[in-house]
C-alpha positions as CSV (number, residue, x, y, z in Angstrom):
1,X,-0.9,1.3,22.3
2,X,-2.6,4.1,20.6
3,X,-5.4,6.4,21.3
4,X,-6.1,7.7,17.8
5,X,-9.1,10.2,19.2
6,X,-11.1,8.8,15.7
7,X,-14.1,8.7,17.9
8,X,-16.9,10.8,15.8
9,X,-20.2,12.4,17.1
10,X,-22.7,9.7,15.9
11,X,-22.5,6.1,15.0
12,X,-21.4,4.9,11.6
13,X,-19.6,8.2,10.5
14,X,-16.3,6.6,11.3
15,X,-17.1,4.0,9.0
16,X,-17.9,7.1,6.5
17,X,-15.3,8.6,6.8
18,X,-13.3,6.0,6.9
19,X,-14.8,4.6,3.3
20,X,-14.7,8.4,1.6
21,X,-10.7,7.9,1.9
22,X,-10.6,11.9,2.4
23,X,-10.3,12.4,5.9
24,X,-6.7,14.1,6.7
25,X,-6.7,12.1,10.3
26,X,-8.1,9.0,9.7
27,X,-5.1,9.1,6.3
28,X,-2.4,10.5,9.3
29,X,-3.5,7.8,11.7
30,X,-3.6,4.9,9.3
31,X,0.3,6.6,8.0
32,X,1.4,6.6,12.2
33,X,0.2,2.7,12.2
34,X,1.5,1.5,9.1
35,X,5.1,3.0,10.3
36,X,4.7,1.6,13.6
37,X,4.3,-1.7,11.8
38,X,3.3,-3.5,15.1
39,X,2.9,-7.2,15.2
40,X,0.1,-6.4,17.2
41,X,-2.1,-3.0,18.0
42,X,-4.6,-1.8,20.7
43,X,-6.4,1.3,19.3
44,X,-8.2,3.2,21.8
45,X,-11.3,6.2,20.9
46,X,-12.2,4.1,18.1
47,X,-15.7,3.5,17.5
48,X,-17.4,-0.1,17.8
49,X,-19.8,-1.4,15.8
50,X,-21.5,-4.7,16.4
51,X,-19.9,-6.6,13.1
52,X,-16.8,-4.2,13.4
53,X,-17.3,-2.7,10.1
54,X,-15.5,-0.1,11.0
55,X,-12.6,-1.7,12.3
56,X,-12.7,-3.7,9.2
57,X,-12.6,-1.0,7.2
58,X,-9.9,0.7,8.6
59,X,-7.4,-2.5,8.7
60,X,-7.8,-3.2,5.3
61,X,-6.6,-0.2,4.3
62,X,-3.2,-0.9,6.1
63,X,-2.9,-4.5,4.6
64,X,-0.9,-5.9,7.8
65,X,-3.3,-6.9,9.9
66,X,-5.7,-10.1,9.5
67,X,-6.8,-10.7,12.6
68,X,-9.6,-7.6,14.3
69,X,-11.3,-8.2,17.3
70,X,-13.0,-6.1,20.4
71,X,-15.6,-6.3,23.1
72,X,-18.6,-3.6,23.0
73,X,-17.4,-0.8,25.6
74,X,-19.6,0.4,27.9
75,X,-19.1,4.0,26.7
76,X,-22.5,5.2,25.4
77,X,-24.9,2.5,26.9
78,X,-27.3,3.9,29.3
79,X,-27.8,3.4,32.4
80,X,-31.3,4.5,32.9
81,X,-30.6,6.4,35.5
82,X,-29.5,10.5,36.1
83,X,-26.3,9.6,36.6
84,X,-24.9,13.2,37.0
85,X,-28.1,14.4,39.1
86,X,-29.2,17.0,36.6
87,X,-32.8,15.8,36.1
88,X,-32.4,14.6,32.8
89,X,-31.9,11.4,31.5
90,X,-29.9,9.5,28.6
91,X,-27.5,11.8,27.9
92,X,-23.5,11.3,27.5
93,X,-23.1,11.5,31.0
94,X,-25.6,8.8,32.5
95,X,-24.1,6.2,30.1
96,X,-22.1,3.3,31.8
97,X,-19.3,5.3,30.8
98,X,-19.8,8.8,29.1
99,X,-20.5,8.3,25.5
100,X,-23.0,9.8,22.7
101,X,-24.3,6.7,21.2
102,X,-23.4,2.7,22.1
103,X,-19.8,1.7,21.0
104,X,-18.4,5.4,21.2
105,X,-14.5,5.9,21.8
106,X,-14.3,1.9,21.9
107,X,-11.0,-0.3,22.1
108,X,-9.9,-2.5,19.4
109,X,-7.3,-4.7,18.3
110,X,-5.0,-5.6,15.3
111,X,-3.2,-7.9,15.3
112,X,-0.5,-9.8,12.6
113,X,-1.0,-13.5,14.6
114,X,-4.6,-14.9,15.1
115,X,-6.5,-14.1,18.4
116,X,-7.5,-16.7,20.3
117,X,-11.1,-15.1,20.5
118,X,-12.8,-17.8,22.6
119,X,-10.5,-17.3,25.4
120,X,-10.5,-13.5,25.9
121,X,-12.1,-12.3,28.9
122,X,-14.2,-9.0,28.9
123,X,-14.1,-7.7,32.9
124,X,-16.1,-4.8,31.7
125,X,-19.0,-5.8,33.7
126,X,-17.7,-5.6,37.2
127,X,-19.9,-3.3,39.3
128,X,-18.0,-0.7,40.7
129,X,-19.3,-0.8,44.5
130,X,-19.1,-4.2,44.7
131,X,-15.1,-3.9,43.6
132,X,-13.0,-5.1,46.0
133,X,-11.8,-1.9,48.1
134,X,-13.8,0.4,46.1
135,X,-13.4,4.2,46.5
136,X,-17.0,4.2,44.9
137,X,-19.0,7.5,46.4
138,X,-21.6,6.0,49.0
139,X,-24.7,7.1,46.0
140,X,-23.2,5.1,43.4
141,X,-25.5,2.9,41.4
142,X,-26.1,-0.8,42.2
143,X,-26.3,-0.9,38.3
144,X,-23.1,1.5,38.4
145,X,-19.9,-0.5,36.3
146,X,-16.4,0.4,37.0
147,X,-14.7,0.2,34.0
148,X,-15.3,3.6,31.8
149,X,-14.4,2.1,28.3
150,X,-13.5,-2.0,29.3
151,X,-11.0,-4.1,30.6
152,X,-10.3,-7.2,28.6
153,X,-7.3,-10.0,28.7
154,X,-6.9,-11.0,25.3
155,X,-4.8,-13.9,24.2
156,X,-2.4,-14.1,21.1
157,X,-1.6,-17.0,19.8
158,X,2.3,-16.7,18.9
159,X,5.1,-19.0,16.8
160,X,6.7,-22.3,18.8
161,X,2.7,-22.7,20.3
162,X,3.4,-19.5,22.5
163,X,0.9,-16.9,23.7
164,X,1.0,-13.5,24.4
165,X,-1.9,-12.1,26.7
166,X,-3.0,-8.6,25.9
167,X,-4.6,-6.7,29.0
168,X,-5.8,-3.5,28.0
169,X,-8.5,-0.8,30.0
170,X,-8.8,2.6,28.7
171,X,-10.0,4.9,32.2
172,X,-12.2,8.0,32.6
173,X,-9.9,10.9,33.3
174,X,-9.9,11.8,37.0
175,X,-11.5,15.6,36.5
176,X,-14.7,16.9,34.7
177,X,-16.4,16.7,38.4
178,X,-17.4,18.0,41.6
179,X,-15.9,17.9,45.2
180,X,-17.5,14.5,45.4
181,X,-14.7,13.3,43.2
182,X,-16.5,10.6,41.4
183,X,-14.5,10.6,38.1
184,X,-10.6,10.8,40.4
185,X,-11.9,7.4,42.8
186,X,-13.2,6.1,39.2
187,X,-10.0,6.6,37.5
188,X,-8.0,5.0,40.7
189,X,-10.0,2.0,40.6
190,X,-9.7,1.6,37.0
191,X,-5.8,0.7,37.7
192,X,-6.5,-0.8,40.7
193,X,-8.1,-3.8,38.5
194,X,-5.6,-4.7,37.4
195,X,-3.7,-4.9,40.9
196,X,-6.5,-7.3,42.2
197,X,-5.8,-9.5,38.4
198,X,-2.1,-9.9,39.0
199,X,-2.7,-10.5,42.9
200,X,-5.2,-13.5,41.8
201,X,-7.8,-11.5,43.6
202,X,-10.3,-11.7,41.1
203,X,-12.2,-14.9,39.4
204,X,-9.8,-13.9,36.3
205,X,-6.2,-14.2,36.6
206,X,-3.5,-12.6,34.8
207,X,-1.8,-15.4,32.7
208,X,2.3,-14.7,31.4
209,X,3.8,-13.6,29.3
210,X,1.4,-10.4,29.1
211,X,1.6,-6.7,28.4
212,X,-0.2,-4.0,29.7
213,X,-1.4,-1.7,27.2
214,X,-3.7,0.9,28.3
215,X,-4.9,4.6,28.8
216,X,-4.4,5.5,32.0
217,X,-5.5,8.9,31.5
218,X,-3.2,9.5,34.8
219,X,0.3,10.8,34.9
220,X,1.9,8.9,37.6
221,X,4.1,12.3,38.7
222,X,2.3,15.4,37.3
223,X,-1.0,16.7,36.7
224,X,-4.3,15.5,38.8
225,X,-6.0,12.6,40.2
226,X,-5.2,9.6,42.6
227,X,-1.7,8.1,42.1
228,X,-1.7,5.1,44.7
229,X,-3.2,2.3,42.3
230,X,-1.3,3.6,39.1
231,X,1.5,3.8,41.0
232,X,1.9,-0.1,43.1
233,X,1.2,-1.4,38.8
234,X,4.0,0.1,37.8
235,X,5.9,-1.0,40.9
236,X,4.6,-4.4,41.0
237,X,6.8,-7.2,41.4
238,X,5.2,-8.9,37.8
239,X,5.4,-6.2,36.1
240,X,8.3,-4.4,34.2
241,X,7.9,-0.5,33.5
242,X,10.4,-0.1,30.3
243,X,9.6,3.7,30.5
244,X,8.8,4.2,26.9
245,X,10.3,8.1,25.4
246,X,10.9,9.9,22.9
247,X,13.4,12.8,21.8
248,X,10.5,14.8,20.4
249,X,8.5,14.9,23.9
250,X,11.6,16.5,25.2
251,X,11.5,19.0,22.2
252,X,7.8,20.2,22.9
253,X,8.6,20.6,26.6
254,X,11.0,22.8,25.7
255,X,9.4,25.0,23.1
256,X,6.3,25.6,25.6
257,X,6.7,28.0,28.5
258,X,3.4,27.2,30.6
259,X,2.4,24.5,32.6
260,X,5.0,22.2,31.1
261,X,7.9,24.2,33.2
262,X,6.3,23.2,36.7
263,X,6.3,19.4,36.4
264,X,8.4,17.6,37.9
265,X,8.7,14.1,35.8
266,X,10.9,13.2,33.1
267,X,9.4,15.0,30.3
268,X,10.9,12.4,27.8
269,X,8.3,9.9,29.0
270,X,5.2,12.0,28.1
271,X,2.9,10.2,25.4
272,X,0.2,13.3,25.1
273,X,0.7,17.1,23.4
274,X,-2.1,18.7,25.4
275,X,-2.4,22.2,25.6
276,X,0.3,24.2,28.0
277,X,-2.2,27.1,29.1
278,X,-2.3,27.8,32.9
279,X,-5.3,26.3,33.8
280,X,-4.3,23.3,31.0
281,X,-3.1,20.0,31.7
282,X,0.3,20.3,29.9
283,X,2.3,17.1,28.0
284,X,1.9,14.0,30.5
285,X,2.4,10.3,30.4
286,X,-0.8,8.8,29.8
287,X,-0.4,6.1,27.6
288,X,1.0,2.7,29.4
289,X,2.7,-0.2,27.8
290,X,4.0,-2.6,30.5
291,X,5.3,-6.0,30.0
292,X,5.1,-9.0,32.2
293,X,8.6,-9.5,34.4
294,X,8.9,-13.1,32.5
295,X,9.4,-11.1,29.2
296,X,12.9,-9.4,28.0
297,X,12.1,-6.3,26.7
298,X,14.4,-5.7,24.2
299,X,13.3,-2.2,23.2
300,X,10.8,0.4,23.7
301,X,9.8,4.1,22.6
302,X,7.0,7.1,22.2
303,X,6.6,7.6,18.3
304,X,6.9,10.9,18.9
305,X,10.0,12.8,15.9
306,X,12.2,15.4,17.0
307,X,12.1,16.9,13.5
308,X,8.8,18.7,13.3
309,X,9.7,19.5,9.6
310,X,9.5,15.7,8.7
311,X,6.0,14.0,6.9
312,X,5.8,11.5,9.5
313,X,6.1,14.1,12.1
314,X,3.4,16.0,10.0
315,X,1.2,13.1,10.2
316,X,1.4,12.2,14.2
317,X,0.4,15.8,14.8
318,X,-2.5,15.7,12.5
319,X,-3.5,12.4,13.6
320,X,-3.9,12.6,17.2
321,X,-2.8,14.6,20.2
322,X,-1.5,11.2,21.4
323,X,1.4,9.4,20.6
324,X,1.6,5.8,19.8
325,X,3.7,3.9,22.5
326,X,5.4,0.6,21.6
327,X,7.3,-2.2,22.7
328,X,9.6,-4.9,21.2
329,X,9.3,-7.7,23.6
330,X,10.7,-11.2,23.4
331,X,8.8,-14.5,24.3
332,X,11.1,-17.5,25.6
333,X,13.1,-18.9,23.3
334,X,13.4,-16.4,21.3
């Protein structure tokens, strides 16, 4: 799973940029991916266009990956209504889920083994207040949807006529409001989909083997918002928590002396190099990849180098605050 932060300020200047070949991130990124050399990769902030042109563009670059798909995110579409209550209408914040244009900061997939495309399923759509136990704000929108980005489940087909379901959600983060909390009940319920999937309490069920690859935009011991749904997923009985890390999260930690000092979780586990001001969030754990309990997880990590001297250290700084999180899982009979 990895958040790349490509997303640019108007549609079709990713694919631009993308194309010109000059662009020192988009070069890092595609550098962080191509060493990752995933069998399969969720990119999240990556913007969606309706033929994925974009997305097109950018995989064949790396060579690796033949197989591209992704849903439209609600990021960007409007609503058509003041959202945010400040009398004006279709801006970033009364979109579906706050975006510039249609198809900002989308989710994507790459993927080395073909998708089987006609049995993904896009929960995107789900109305938030209509959620089962939603902590939606009593004004919320009839028209309102939960999910800030998407929620999809979508199916690999593997060797030996295996599959391997992807479920992936990137959520709003849980501040940028008022005392109402709107984007913090948001956020929770974003996890808490997936709790109702795996509990078979929504028309879609979660199928195994899966993995859980998403943007939780939540820390599940440090920094703010509402832990409760965040935290039953990564206790849940079908789910494994591998606790991806790296040596060089632990090396940043220690270099900062800000807000990085006062938390209180494993510092090794952090997937984000946000700013360590005082009144800044500090390096968290925001970036998920859980497997299914049916799956041996056979290994795990944060690309994330100790050695800040190093190229592909280099790169992963200028490609992203974010760190791409992996696993090496095994199917049965493997």
């Amino acid at each position: 799973m990895y958040h790349t932060e490509l997303s640019r300020d108007g549609p079709g200047l990713l694919l631009r940029d993308i194309e010109k070949g000059e662009d020192r991130q988009i070069l890092a990124s595609l550098r962080v991916v191509e060493h990752a050399d995933a069998d399969a990769v969720v990119l999240a902030d990556f913007d969606y266009d309706a033929n994925l042109v974009a997305l097109n563009a950018y995989a064949d670059r790396l060579d690796i990956y033949p197989y591209r798909f992704a849903f439209p995110p609600n990021r960007g579409v409007q609503s058509g209504l003041d959202t945010d209550n400040d009398g004006r209408l279709g801006e970033p914040e009364d979109a579906q889920g706050y975006g510039r244009f249609a198809g900002d900061g989308g989710l994507a997939i790459l993927s080395k083994w073909p998708i089987k495309t006609a049995d993904a399923h896009d929960l995107s759509h789900l109305i938030w207040r209509d959620f089962p136990g939603s902590l939606a704000p009593e004004n919320t929108s009839a028209f309102q949807r939960l999910s800030t980005t998407g929620h999809w489940i979508v199916p690999l087909e593997m060797p030996q006529n295996q599959t391997l379901n992807l479920m992936v959600w990137h959520a709003t983060p849980p501040v940028f409001d008022g005392p109402e909390d709107q984007n913090g009940k948001r956020n929770h319920d974003e996890a808490a989909v997936w709790l109702k999937v795996l509990n078979g309490e929504l028309p879609v069920t979660s199928k195994s083997p899966f993995v859980l690859a998403g943007i939780s935009n939540l820390d599940p011991i440090d920094g703010d918002g509402r832990g409760n749904a965040l935290s039953a997923l990564l206790n849940h009985t079908l789910v494994t928590d591998p606790r991806p890390q790296s040596l060089g999260a632990i090396s940043a930690t220690k270099s900062d002396q800000g807000v990085n000092t006062t938390h209180e979780g494993d510092p090794a586990l952090d997937t984000v190099d946000w700013a360590d001001a005082p009144d800044r969030p500090g390096n968290l754990r925001v970036t998920l990849a859980l497997a299914s309990s049916d799956l041996q997880v056979r290994d795990s990590g944060v690309l994330w180098p100790a050695d800040a001297t190093r190229s592909l250290s280099r790169d992963v700084r200028t490609a992203s605050r974010h760190r791409l999180v992996w696993l090496d899982v095994c199917l049965q009979g493997c």
